[in-house]
N, C-alpha and C positions, 0 to 999 in steps of 0.2 A: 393662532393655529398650532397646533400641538404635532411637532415634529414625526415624522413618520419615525415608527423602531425597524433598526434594522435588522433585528436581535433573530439567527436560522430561526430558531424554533418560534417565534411569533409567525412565519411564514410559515411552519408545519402544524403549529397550533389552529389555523383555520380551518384543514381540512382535519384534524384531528377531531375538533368538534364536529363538524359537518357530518362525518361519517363516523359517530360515535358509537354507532351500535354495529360495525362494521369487524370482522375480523380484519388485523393487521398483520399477525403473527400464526399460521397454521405450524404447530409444531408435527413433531415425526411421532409419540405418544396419545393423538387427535385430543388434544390439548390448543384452547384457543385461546388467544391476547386477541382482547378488541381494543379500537384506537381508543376508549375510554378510558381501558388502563394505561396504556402509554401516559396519558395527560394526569392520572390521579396517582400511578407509582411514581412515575418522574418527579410531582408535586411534594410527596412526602418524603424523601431522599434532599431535595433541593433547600426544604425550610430545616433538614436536619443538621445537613452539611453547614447552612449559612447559623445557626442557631451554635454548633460549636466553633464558630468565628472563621471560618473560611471566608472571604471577601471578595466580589467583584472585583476581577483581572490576576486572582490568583491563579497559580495554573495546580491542578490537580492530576498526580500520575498516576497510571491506570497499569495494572499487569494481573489480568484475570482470564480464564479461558470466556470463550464466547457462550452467551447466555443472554436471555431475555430481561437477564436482569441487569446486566451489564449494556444492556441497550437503554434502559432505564437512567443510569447513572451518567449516561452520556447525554442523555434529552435535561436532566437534572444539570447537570455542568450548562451547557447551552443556555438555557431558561434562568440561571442561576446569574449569568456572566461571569461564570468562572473559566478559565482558561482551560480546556480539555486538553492533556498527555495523553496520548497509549501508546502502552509498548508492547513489542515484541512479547510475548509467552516463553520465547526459547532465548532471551537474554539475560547471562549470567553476571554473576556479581560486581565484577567487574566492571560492563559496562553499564550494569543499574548505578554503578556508583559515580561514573561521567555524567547520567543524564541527571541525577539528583542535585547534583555539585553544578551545575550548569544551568537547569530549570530554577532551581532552588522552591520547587513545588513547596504549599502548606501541607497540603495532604496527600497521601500514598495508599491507594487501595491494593491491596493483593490477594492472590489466593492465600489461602490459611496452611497447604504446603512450604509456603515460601517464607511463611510470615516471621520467622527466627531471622533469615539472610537479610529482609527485609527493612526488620526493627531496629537490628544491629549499623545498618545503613544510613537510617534515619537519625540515630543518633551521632553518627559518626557527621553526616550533614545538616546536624539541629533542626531536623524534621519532627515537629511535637507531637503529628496525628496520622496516626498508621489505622486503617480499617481494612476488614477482610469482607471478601464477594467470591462465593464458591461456587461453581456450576450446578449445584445441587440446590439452590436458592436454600441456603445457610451463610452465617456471617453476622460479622457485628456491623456492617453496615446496614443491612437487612432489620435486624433486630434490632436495633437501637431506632431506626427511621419507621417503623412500624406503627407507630403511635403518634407520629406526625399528622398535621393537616392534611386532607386531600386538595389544596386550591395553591396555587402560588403564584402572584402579579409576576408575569414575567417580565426580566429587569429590561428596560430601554437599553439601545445599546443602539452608535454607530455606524455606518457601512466601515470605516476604518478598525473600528475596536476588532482586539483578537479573541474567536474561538476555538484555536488549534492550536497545539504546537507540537508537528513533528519533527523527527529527526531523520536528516541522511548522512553516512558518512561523505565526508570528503578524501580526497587521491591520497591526503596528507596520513590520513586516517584518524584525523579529529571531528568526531561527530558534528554537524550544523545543525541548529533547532529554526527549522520552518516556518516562521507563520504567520499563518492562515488567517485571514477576519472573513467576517460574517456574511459584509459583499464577494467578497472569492467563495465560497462553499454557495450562498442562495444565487449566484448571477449563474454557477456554471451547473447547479441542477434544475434550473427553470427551464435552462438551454438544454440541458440533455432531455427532459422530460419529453421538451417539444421537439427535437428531433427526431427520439427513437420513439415518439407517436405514446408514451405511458398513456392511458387512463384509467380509470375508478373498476373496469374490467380486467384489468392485469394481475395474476399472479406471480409473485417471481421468485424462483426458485434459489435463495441465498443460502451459498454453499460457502461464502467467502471469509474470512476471517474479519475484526471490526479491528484492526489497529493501526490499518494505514488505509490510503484514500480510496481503492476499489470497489472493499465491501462496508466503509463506513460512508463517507460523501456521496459516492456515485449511486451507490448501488439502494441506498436507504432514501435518498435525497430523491431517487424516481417514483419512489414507491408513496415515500410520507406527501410529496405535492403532487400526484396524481390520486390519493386516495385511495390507490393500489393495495393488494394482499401481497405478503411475503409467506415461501412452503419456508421454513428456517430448518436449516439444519445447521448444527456444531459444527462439525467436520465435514469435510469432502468425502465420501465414502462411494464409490461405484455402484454399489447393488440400491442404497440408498437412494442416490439420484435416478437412477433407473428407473424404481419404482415408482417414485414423485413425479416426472417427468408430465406424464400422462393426465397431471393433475394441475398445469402451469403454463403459461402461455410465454414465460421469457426466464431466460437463465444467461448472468453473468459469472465468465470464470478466467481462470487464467490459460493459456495452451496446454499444461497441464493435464488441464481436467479432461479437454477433449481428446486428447490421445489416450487419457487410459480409456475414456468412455468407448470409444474407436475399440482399443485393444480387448475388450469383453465381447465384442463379437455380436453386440446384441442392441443396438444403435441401427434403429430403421423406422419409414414410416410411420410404423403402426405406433409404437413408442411415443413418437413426435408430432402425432397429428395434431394435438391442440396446439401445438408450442407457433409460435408467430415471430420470434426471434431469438438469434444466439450471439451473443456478444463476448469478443476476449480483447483481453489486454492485459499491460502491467506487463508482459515481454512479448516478442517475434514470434507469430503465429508463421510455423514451415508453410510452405505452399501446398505441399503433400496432405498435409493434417487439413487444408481448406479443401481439396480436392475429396478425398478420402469421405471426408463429413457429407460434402455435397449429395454423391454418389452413394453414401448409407441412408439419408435423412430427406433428401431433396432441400436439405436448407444451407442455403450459405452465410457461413460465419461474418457475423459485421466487424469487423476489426477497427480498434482503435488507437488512438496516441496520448499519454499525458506521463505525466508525471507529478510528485511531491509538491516541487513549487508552484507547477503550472495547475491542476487537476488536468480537466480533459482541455485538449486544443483541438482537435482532428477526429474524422469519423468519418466513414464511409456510411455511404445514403442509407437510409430507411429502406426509400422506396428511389431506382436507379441501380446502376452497375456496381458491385460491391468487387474489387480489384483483389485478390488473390497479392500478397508480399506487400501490400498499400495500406497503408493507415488513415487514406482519406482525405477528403477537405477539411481546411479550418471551417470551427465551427463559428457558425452566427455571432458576429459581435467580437471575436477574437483574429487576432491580425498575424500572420506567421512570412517569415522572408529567408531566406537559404542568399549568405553571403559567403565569399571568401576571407581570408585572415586578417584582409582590409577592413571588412565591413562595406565591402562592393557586390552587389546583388548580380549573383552566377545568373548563368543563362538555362534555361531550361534543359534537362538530362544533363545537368552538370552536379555532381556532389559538393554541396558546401554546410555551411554550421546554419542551424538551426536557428532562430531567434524568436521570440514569442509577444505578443504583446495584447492588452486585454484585462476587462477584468477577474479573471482566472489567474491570475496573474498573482504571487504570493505579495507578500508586503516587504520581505526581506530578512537575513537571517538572524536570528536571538542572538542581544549583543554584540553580532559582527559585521559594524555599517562600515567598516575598511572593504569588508569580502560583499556586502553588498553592493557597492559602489561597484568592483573590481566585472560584477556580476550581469551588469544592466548598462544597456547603450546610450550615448545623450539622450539619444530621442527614447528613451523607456522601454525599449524591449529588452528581453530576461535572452542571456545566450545560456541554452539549456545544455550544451555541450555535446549532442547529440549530432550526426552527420545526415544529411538526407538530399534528398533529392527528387525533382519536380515533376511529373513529365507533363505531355501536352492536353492534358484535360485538366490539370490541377492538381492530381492524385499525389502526394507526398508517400516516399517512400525510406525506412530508416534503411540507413546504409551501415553504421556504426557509431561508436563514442568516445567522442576525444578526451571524454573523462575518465576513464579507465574502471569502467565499469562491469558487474557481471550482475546479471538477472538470472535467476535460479528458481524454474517452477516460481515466477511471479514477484518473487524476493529478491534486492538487491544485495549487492556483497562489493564491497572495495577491497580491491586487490591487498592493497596497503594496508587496512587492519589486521586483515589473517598472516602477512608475511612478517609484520614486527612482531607477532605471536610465534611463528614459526623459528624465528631468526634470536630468540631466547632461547629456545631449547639446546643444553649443552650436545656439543658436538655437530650441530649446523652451523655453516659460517654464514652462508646467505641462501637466499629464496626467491622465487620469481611467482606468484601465482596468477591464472590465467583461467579464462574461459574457453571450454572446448561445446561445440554443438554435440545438443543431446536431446534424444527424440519425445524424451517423457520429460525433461524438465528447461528446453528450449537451450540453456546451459547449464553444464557443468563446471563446479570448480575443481580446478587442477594445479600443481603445486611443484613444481622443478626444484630438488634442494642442491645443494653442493655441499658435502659432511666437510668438516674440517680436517685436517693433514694430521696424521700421525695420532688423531684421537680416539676415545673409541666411542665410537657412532651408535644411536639408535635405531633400531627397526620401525619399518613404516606401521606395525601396529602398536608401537609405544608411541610414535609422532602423535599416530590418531588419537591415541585413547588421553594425552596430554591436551590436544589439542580442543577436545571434546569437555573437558573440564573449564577448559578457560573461555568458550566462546560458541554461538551459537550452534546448534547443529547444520542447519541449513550454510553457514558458513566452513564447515568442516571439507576439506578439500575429497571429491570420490574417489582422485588418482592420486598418488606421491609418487614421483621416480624421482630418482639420485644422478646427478650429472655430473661433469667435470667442473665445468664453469659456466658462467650467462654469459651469453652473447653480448657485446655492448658495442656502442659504436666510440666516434670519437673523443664522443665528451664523458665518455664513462656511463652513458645512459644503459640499462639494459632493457635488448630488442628484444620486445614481446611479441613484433611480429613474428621476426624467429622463430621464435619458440610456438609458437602456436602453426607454423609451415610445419617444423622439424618434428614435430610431437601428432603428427595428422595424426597417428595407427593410433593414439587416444581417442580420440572421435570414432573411430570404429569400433573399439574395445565398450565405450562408453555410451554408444548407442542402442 
């Protein structure tokens, strides 16, 4: 009897044939990918890559704007057993060169902007094969895989082998590499499929980026095993999704999206009559922005819970009460318990630490089975560091993050990478940075510094424009003010409650 494969894309591969003549991809140009090219680009890319020796459980890094081709090279990795990287678009040199030196990827795709910062990386971490993937469907990856086979045996693989590996940072601010196998990505989109009702009649309007699990896992994984149509757009653009709208039956986004959609003025009915569901996640949808949406749309936003190691855990019903500040029940087949510091299960409407268990569930961190161990309970649940709380129907609800966490328009940001950034620049002595609530991007980051005594000090737009060189944008703090000192308590800790009580008139400012 020949071992079932557990390999995602042999699961997307059925419905890829089945509805072969089917559009998968409506782009914004009326420009159409049917699922047959899914299975025959992905196939010439995969015997290209393995043809200049890239090998089964290599991992391969990914840093290219989002494109249909680039969705190809990710079906092509998968099919391939090659270990999938992506990264971030807006990650600079610096930390390209933690995750290179860390992954120790064969190959390195990039844009062809980049590809000098790139190359010089690659050699500096004896990466021998750099290819380029342009939004413009240009590139030597492209051109070189072009003349490849259309058919490729995809490789057997697993439920334990790995298809992922991303990154988040940690408190420390030492990046952690995630990952992901094959049973984690297809157990938790079979489960989402059948939750949020997918089928072969869905369009879904993907506004999301593809380099972490929102709009690559979640949002692709409904669409590829229901047979489903994606409207694809690059970017999030307002007038953009407006338009499509009317052409799509479900859109996943982050809070984000739907408050500027909200702030256009132009979110009603009429707009939304085909649509059958709205889905956010990836941070804290306000109450307001659910309220607001309802009242424009007649639809209520389904909100959800996951994260990097988990994918999704939690969601509010389909079809039932969808809770306004609630992230919902665990989902089918995933086990979640709210203890105290003991690891004693609080009582309902009591706040405690989140714990997750399932298999959604990652496998543990690249390299670091000290911090994996440190991470997971006897009994196998992941403490996700997240604070929540129960009430008396089930409904979990996030309260906050004992990880010291900031979500930013759907992006994560650790305090501790942007303040050793901060905390080099001459004439800062130290730094505290912090999350303040903010109406367009759920949070904002904020940055308390303390110049050094007697030196002479930089201006908050020299901080910025330094700071902007060394590290993400999305990580670039919106507010800097200058203070005496951080508050700290006994042990020298510095209180970021504090700071974030003392500093409220930012949240106004930045609202």
């Amino acid at each position: 009897m020949t071992p079932q494969n557990h390999n995602l894309y042999s699961h997307y591969q059925k419905q890829f044939i089945k509805f072969k003549n089917k559009p998968a991809l409506r782009l914004i140009d009326n420009k159409t990918i049917y699922y047959k090219d899914l299975e025959k680009e992905s196939a010439k890319i995969a015997n290209y890559l393995r043809d200049l020796g890239v090998k089964i459980g290599d991992r391969v890094s990914v840093q290219v704007q989002k494109s249909p081709e680039a969705l190809y090279l990710y079906l092509a990795c998968l099919r391939a057993g090659f270990v999938y990287h992506p990264l971030n678009v807006g990650y600079k040199e610096s930390e390209l060169n933690y995750f290179f030196q860390n992954a120790e990827p064969s190959l390195v795709v990039c844009d062809q902007s980049n590809l000098e910062i790139i190359t010089n990386l690659a050699l500096k971490n004896k990466i021998s094969k750099v290819l380029t993937l342009n939004s413009d469907s240009t590139g030597s990856l492209l051109e070189e895989s072009k003349k490849c086979a259309l058919t490729f045996d995809t490789v057997h693989q697993k439920d334990n082998d790995l298809a992922a590996l991303l990154y988040s940072s940690g408190t420390t601010g030492t990046p952690k590499g995630i990952m992901l196998t094959h049973l984690n990505l297809s157990s938790n989109a079979y489960c989402l499929k059948n939750v949020w009702g997918f089928t072969d009649d869905d369009i879904l309007l993907h506004t999301l980026p593809i380099f972490h699990v929102h709009g690559l896992f979640v949002a692709l994984g409904c669409v590829f095993l229901s047979g489903a149509s994606t409207f694809w757009l690059n970017t999030f653009n307002q007038n953009e999704v407006l338009s499509a709208l009317p052409k799509c039956t479900v859109m996943m986004g982050v809070p984000t999206y739907y408050t500027r959609l909200l702030a256009t003025n132009q979110m009603s009915r009429s707009v939304t009559k085909n649509m059958r569901l709205f889905i956010s996640g990836s941070a804290p949808l306000l109450t307001d922005t659910f309220v607001e949406f309802e009242q424009a749309t007649g639809h209520c936003i389904l909100e959800r819970y996951g994260m990097t190691e988990t994918n999704m855990s939690t969601s509010n019903p389909l079809d039932g009460k969808r809770k306004a500040g609630t992230v919902g029940i665990p989902l089918p087949q995933i086990e979640i318990r709210i203890t105290d510091n003991n690891g004693k299960l609080v009582d309902e409407e009591q706040i405690g630490n989140i714990q997750v268990r399932g298999p959604n569930v990652f496998k543990g961190y690249w390299r670091m089975p000290e911090k994996t161990s440190e991470e997971f309970t006897h009994d196998g649940y992941f403490n996700t560091g997240d604070k929540g709380i129960k009430d008396a129907d089930g409904y979990i609800s996030i309260v906050g993050r004992s990880k010291d966490m900031i979500i930013t328009g759907g992006l994560n940001v650790y305090p501790k990478e942007v303040e050793l950034v901060i905390d080099e620049i001459d004439g800062i002595l130290e730094s505290a940075v912090i999350g303040i609530p903010n109406k367009d991007f759920g949070e904002a980051v904020a940055a308390l510094i303390v110049y050094e005594k007697n030196q002479c000090t930089p201006e908050v737009k020299e901080i910025l424009k330094l700071l902007k060189e060394k590290i993400s944008n999305f990580k670039v703090p919106k507010q800097i003010v200058a203070i005496d000192e951080l508050p700290r308590n006994t042990m020298g800790k510095v209180q970021k409650n504090i700071l974030r009580d003392s500093f409220a008139m930012l949240t106004s400012k930045s609202s």
